[in-house]
ROVONU-30881 format. One record per atom (N, C-alpha, C): residue number from 1; residue in one letter; atom name; x negated, y, z. Coordinates in steps of 0.1 Angstrom, whole numbers, plus 5000, padded with zeros to 4 digits. Atoms other than C-alpha are relative to their C-alpha. Layout:
N
ATOM, num, residuo, atomo, X, Y, Z
ATOM, NUM, a, CA, X, Y, Z
...
// end
This chain:
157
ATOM, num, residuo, atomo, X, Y, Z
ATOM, 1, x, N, 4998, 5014, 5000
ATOM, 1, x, CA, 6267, 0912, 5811
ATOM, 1, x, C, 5015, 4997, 4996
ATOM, 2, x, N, 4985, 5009, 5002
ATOM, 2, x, CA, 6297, 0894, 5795
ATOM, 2, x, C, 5008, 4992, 5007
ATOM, 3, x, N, 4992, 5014, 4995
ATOM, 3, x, CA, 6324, 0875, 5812
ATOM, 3, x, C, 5005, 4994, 4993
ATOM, 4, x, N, 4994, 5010, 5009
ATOM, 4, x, CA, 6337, 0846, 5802
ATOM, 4, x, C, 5013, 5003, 4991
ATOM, 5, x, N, 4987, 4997, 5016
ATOM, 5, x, CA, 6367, 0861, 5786
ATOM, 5, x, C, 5000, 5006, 4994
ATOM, 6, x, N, 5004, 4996, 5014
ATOM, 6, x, CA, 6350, 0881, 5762
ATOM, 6, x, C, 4987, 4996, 4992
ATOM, 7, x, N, 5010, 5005, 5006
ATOM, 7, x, CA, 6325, 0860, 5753
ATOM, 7, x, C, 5005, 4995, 4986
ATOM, 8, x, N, 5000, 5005, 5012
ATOM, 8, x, CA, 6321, 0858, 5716
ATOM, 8, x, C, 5007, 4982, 4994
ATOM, 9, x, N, 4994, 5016, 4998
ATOM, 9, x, CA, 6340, 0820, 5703
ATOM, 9, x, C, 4985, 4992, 4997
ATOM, 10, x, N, 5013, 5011, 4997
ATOM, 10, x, CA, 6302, 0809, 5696
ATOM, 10, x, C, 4993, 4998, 5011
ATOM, 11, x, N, 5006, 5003, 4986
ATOM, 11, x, CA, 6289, 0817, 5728
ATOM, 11, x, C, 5007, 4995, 5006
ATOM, 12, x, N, 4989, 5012, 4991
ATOM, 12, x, CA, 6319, 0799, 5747
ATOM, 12, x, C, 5001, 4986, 4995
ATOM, 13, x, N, 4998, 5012, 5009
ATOM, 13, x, CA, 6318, 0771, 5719
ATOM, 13, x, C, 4984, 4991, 5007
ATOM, 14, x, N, 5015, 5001, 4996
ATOM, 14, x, CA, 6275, 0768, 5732
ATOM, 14, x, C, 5001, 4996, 5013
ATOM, 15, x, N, 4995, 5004, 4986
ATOM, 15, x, CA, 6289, 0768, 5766
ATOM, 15, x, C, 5006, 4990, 5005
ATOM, 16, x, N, 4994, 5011, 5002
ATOM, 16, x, CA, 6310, 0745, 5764
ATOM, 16, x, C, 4992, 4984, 4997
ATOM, 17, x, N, 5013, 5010, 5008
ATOM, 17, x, CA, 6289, 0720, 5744
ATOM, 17, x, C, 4990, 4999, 5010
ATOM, 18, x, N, 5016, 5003, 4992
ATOM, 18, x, CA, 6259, 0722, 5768
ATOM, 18, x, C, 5011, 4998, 5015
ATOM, 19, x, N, 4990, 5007, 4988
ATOM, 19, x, CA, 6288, 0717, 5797
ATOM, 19, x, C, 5005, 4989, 4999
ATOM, 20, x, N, 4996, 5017, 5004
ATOM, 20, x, CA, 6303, 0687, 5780
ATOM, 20, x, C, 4986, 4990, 5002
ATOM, 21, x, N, 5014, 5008, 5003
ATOM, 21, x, CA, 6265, 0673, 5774
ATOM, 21, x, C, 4998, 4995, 5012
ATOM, 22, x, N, 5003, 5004, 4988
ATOM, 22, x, CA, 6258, 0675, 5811
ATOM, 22, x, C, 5010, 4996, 5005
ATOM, 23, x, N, 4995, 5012, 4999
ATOM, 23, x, CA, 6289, 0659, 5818
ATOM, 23, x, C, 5002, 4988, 4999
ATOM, 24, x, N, 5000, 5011, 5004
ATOM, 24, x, CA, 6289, 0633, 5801
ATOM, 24, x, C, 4984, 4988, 5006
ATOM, 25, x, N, 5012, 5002, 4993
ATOM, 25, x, CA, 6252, 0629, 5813
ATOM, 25, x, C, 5002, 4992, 5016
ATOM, 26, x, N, 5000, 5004, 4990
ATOM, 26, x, CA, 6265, 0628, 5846
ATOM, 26, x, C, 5013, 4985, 5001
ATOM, 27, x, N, 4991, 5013, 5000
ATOM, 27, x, CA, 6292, 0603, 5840
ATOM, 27, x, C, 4995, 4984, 4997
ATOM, 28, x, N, 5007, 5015, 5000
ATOM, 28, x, CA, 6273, 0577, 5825
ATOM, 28, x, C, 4988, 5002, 5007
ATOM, 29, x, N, 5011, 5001, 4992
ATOM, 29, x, CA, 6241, 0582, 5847
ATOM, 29, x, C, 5009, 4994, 5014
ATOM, 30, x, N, 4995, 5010, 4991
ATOM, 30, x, CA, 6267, 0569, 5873
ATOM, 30, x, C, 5005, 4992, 4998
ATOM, 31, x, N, 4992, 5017, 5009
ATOM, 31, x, CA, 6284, 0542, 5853
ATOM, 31, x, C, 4990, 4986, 5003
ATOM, 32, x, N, 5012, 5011, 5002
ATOM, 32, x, CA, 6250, 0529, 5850
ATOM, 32, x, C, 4990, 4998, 5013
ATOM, 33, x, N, 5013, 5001, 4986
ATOM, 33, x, CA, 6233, 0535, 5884
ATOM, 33, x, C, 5002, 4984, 5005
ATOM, 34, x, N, 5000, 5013, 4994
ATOM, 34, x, CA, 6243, 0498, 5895
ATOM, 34, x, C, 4994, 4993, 4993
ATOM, 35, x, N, 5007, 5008, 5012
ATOM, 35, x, CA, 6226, 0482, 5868
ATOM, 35, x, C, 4981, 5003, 5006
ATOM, 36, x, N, 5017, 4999, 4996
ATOM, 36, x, CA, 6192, 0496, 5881
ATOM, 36, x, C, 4990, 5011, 4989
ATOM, 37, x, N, 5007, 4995, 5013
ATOM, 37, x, CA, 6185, 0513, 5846
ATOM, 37, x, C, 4998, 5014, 4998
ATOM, 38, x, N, 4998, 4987, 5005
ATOM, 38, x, CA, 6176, 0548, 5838
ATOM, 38, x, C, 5005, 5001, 4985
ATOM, 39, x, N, 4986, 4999, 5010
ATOM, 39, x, CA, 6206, 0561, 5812
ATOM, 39, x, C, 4990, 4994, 4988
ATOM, 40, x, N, 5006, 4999, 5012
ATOM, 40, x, CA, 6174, 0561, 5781
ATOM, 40, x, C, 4999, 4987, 5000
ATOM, 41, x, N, 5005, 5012, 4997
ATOM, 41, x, CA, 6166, 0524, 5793
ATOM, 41, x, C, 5012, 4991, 4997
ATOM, 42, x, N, 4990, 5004, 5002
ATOM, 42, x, CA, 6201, 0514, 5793
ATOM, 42, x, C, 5007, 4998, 4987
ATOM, 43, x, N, 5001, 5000, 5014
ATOM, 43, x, CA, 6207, 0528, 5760
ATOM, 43, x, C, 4995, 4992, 4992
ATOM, 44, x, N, 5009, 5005, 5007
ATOM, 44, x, CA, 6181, 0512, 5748
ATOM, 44, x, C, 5001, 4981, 4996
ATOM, 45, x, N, 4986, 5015, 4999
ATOM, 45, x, CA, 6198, 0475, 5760
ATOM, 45, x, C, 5007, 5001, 4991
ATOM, 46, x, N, 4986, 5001, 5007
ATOM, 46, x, CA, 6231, 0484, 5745
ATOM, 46, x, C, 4995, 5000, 4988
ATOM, 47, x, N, 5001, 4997, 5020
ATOM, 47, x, CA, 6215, 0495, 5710
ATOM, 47, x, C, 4997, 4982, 4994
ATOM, 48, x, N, 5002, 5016, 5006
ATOM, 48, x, CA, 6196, 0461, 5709
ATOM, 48, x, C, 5009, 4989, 5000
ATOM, 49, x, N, 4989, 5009, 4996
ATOM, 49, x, CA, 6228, 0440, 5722
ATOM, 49, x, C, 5009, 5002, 4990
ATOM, 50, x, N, 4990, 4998, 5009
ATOM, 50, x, CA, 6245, 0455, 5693
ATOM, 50, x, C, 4993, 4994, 4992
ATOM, 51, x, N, 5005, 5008, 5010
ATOM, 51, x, CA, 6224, 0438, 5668
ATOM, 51, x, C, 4992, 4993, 5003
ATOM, 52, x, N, 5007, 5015, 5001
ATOM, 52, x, CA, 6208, 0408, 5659
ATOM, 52, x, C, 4985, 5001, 4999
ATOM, 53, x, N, 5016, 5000, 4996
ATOM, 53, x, CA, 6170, 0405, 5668
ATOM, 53, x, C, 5002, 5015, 4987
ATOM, 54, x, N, 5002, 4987, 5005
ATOM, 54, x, CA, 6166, 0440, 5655
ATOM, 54, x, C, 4987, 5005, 4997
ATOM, 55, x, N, 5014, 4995, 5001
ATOM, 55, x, CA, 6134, 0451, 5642
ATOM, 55, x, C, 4998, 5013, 5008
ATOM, 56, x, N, 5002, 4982, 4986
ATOM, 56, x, CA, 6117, 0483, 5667
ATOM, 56, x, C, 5004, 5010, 4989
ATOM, 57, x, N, 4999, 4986, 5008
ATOM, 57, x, CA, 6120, 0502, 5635
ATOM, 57, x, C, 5014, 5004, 4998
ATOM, 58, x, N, 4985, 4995, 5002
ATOM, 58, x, CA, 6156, 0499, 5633
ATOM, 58, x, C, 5011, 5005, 5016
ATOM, 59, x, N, 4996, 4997, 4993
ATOM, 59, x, CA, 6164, 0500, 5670
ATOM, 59, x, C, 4990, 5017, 4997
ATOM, 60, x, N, 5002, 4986, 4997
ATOM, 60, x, CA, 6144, 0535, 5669
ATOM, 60, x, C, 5008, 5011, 4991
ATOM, 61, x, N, 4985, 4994, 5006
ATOM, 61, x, CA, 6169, 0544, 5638
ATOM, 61, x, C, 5017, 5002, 5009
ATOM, 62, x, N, 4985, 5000, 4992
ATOM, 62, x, CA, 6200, 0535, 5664
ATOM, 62, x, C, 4997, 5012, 5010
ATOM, 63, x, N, 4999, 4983, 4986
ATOM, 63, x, CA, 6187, 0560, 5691
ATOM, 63, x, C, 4990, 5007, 4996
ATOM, 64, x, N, 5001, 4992, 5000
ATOM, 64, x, CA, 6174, 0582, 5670
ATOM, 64, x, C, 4984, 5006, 5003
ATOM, 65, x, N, 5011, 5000, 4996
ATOM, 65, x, CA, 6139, 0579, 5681
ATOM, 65, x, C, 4988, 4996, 4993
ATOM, 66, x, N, 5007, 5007, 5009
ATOM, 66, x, CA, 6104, 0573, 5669
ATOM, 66, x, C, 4994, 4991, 5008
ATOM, 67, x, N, 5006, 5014, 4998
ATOM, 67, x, CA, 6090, 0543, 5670
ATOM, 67, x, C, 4991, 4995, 5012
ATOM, 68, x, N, 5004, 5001, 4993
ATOM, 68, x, CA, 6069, 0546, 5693
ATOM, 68, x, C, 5001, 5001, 5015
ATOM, 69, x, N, 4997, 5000, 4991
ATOM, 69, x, CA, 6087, 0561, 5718
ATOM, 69, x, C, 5011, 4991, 5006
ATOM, 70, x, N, 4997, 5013, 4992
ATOM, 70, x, CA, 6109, 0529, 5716
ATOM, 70, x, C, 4992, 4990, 5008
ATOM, 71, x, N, 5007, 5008, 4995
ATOM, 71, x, CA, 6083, 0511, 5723
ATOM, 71, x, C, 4994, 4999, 5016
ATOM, 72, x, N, 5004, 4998, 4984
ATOM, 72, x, CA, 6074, 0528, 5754
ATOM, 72, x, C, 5012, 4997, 5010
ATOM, 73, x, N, 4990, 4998, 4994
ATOM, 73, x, CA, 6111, 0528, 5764
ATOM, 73, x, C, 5003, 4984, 5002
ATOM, 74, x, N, 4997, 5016, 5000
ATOM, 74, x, CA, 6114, 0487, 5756
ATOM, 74, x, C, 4987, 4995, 5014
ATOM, 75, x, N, 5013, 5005, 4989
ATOM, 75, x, CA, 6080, 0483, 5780
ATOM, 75, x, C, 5010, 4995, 5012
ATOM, 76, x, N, 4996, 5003, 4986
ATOM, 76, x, CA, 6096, 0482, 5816
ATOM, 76, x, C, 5013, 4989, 4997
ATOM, 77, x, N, 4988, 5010, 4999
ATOM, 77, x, CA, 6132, 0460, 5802
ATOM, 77, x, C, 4991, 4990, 4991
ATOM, 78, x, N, 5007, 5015, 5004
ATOM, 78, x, CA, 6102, 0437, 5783
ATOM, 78, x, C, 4992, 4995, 5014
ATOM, 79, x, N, 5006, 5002, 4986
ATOM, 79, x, CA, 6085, 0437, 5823
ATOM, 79, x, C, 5013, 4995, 5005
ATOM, 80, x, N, 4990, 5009, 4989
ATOM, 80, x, CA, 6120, 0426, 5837
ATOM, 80, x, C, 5006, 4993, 4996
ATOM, 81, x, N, 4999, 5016, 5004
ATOM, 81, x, CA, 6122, 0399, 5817
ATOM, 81, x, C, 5017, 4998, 4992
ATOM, 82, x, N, 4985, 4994, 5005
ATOM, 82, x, CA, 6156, 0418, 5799
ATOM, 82, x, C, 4997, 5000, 4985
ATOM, 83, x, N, 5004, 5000, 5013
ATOM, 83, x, CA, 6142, 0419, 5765
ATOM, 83, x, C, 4987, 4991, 4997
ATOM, 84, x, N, 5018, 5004, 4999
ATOM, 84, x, CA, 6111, 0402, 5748
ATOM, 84, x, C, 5005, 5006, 4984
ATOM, 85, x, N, 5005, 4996, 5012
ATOM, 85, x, CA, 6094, 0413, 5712
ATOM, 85, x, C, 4996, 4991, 5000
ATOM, 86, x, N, 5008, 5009, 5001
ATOM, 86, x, CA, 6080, 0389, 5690
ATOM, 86, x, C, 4997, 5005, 4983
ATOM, 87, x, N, 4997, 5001, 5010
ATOM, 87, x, CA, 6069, 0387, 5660
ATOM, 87, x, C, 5004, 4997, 4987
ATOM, 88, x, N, 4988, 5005, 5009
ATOM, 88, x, CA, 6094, 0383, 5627
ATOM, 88, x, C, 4990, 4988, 4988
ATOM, 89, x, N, 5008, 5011, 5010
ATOM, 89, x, CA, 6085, 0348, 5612
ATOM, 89, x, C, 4994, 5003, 4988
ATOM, 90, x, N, 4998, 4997, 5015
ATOM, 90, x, CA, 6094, 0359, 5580
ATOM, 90, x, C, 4988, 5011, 4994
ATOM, 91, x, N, 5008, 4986, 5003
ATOM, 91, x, CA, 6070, 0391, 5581
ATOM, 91, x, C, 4996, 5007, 5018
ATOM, 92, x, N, 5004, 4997, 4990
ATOM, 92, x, CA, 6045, 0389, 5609
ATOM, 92, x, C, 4997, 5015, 5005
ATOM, 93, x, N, 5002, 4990, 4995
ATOM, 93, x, CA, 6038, 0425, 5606
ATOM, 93, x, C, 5013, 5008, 5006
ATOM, 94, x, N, 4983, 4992, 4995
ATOM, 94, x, CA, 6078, 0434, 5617
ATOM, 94, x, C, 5000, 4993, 5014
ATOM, 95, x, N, 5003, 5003, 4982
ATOM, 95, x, CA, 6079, 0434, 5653
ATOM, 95, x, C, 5021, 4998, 5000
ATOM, 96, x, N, 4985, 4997, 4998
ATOM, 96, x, CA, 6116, 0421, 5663
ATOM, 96, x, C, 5001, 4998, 5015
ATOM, 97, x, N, 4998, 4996, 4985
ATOM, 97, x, CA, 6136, 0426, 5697
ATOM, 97, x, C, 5008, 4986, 5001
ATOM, 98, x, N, 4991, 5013, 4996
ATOM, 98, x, CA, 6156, 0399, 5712
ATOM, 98, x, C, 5005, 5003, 5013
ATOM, 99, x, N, 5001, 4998, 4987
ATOM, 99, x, CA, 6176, 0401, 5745
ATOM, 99, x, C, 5000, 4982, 5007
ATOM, 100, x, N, 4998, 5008, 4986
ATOM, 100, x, CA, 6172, 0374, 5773
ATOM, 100, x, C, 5013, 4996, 5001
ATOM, 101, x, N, 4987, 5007, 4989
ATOM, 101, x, CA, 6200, 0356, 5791
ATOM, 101, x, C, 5000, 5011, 5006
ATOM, 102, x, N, 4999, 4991, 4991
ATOM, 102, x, CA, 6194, 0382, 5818
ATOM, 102, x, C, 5002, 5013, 4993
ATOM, 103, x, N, 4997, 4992, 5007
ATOM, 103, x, CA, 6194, 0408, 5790
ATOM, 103, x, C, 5010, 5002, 4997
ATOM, 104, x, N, 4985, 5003, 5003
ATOM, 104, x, CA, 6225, 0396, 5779
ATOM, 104, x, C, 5014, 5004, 5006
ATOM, 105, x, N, 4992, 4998, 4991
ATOM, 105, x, CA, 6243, 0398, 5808
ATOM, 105, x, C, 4998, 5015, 5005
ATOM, 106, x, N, 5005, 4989, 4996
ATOM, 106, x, CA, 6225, 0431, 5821
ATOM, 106, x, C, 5012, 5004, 4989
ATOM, 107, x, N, 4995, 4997, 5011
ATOM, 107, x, CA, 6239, 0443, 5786
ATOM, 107, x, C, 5018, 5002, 5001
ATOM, 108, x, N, 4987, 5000, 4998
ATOM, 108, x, CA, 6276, 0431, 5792
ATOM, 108, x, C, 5005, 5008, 5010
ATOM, 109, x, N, 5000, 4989, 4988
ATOM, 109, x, CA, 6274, 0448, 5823
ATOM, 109, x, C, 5003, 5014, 5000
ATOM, 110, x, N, 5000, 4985, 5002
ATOM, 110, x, CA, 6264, 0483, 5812
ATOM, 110, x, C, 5012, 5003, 4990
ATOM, 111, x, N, 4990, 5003, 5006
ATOM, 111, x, CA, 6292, 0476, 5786
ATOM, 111, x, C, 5012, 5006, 5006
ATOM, 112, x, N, 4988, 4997, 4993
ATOM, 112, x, CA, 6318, 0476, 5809
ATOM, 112, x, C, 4998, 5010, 5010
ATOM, 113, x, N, 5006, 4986, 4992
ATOM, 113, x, CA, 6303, 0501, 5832
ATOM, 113, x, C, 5009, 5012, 4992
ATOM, 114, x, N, 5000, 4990, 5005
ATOM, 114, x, CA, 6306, 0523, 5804
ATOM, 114, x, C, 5017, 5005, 4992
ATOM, 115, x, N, 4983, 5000, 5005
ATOM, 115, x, CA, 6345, 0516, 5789
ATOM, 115, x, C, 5008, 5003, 5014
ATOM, 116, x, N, 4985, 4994, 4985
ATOM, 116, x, CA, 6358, 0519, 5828
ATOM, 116, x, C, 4996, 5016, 4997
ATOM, 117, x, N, 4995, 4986, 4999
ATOM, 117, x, CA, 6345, 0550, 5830
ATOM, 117, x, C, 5004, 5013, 4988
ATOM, 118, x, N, 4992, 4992, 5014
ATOM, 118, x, CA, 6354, 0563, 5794
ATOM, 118, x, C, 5015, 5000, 4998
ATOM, 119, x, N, 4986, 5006, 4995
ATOM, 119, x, CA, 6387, 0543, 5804
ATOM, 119, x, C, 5008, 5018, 5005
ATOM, 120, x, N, 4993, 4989, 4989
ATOM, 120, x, CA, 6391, 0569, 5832
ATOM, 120, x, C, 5003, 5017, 4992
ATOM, 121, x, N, 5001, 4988, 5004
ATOM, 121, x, CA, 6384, 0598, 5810
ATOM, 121, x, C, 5014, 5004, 4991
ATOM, 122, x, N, 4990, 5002, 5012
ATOM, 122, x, CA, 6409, 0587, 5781
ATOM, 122, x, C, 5014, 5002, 5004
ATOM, 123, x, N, 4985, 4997, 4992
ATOM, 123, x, CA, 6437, 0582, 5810
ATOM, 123, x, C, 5002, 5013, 5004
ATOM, 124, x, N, 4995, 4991, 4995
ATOM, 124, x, CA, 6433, 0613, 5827
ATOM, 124, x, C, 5005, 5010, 4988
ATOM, 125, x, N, 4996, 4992, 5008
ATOM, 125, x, CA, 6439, 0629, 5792
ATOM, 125, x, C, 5016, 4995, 4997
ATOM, 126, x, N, 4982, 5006, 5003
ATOM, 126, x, CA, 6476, 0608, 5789
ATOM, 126, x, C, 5000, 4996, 4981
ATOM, 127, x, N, 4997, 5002, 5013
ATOM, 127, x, CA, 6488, 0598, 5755
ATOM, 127, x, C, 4998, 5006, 4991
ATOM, 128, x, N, 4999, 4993, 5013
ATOM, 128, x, CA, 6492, 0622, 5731
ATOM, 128, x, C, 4982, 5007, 5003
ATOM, 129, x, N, 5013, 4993, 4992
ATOM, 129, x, CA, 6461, 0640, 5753
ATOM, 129, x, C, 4984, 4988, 4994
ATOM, 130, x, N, 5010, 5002, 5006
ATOM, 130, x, CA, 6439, 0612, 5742
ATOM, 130, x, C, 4992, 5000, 4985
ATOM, 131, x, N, 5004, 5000, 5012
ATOM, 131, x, CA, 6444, 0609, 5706
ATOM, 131, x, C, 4998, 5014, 4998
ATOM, 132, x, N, 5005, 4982, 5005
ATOM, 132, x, CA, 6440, 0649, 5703
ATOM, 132, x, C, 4983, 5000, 5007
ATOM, 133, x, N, 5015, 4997, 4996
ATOM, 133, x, CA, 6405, 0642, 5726
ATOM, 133, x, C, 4989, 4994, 4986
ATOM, 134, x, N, 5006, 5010, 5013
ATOM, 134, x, CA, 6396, 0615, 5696
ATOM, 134, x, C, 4999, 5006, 4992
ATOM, 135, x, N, 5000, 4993, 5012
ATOM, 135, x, CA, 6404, 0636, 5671
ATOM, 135, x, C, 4990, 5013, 4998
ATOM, 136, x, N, 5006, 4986, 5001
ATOM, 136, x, CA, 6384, 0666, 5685
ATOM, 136, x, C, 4988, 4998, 5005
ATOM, 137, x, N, 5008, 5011, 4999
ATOM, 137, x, CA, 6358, 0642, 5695
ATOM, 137, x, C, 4996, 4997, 4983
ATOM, 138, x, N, 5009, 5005, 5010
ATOM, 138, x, CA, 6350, 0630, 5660
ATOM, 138, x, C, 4997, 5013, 4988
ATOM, 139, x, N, 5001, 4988, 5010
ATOM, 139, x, CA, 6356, 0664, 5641
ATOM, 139, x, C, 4985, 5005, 5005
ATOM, 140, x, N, 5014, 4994, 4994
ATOM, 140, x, CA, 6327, 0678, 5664
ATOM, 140, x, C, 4987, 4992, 4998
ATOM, 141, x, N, 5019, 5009, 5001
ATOM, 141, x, CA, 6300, 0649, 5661
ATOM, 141, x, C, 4998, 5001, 4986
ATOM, 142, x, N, 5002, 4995, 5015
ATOM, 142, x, CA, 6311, 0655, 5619
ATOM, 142, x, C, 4989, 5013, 5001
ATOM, 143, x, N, 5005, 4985, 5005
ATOM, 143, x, CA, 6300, 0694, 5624
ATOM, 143, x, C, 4982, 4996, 5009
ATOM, 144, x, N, 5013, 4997, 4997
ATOM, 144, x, CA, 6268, 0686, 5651
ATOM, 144, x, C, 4987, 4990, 4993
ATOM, 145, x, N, 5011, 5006, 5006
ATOM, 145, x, CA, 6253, 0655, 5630
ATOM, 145, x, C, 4994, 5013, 4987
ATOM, 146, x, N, 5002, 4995, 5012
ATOM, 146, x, CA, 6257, 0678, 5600
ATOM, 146, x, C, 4984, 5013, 5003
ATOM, 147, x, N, 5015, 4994, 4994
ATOM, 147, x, CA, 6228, 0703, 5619
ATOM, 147, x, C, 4991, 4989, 5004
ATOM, 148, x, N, 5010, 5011, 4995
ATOM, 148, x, CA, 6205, 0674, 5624
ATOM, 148, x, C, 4991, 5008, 4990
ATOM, 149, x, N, 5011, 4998, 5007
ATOM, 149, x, CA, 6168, 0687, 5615
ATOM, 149, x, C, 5001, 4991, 4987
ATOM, 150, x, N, 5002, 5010, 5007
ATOM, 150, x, CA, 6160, 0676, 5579
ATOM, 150, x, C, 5013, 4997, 4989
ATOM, 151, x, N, 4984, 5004, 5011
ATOM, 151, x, CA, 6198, 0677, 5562
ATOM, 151, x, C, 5008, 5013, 5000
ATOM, 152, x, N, 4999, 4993, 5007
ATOM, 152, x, CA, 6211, 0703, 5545
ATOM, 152, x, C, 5016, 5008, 5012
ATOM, 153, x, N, 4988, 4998, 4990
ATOM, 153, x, CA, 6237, 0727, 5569
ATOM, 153, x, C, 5007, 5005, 4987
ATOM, 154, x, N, 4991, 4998, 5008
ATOM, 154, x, CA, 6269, 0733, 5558
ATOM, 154, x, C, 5008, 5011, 5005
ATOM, 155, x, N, 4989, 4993, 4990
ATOM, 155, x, CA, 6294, 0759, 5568
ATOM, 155, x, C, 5011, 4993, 5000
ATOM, 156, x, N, 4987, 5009, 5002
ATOM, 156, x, CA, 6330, 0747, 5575
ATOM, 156, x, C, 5008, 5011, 4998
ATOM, 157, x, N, 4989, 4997, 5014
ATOM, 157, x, CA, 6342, 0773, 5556
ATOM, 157, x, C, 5002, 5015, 5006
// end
């Protein structure tokens, strides 16, 4: 068995990564516990509060999802009266989302939930500490979209 200090830089890099994942998991799963929402449900708010009556097919482009399993995930926030679907004037067969008053606010809510506690993260890194987290932060979501099933991997050299 390997210890951690001779672990290969992919196996620590894998380590790492699936330790960040579940952090971050656990960070906003408590950001958001006051809101009432499970994190997928939440998500699923904020995508739609980012755009304007959104068709289901493009909120399931924003998280990534298919279509149908937005649909199952919109059910319980179209039951609490946080979202409604309707049909798009323009093209009855396009289903669009809309949020509520209540959705709205819910929405601003998880919002700010979620900047305090990224707040917190950004401070305890200090100045220079945060722009090096941003920076090593956006290099990495470059290298893990680039493995997305379906799109061509690249090495970085």
């Amino acid at each position: 068995m390997k210890t951690k200090a001779h672990l290969p830089p992919e196996d620590e890099l894998a380590r790492t990564l699936r330790r960040l994942t579940r952090a971050a998991e656990r960070l906003e799963s408590a950001a958001l516990a006051a809101a009432g929402l499970p994190r997928a449900q939440a998500h699923a708010l904020l995508a739609v509060a980012g755009m304007a009556r959104p068709a289901m097919a493009m909120v399931a482009r924003e998280l990534d999802l298919a279509p149908s399993t937005v649909t199952r995930l919109l059910d319980p926030l179209v039951r609490r009266g946080l979202v409604r679907r309707e049909a798009d004037p323009e093209d009855r067969r396009v289903i669009v989302v809309a949020l509520t008053g209540a959705g709205r606010q819910a929405a601003e809510r998880l919002a700010a939930a979620l900047d305090r506690a990224y707040a917190r993260v950004a401070a305890a890194a200090g100045a220079g500490g945060r722009r090096r987290l941003l920076a090593s932060a956006r290099e990495l979501l470059v290298a893990v979209e680039r493995q997305r099933p379906g799109r061509p991997s690249r090495s970085a050299g």
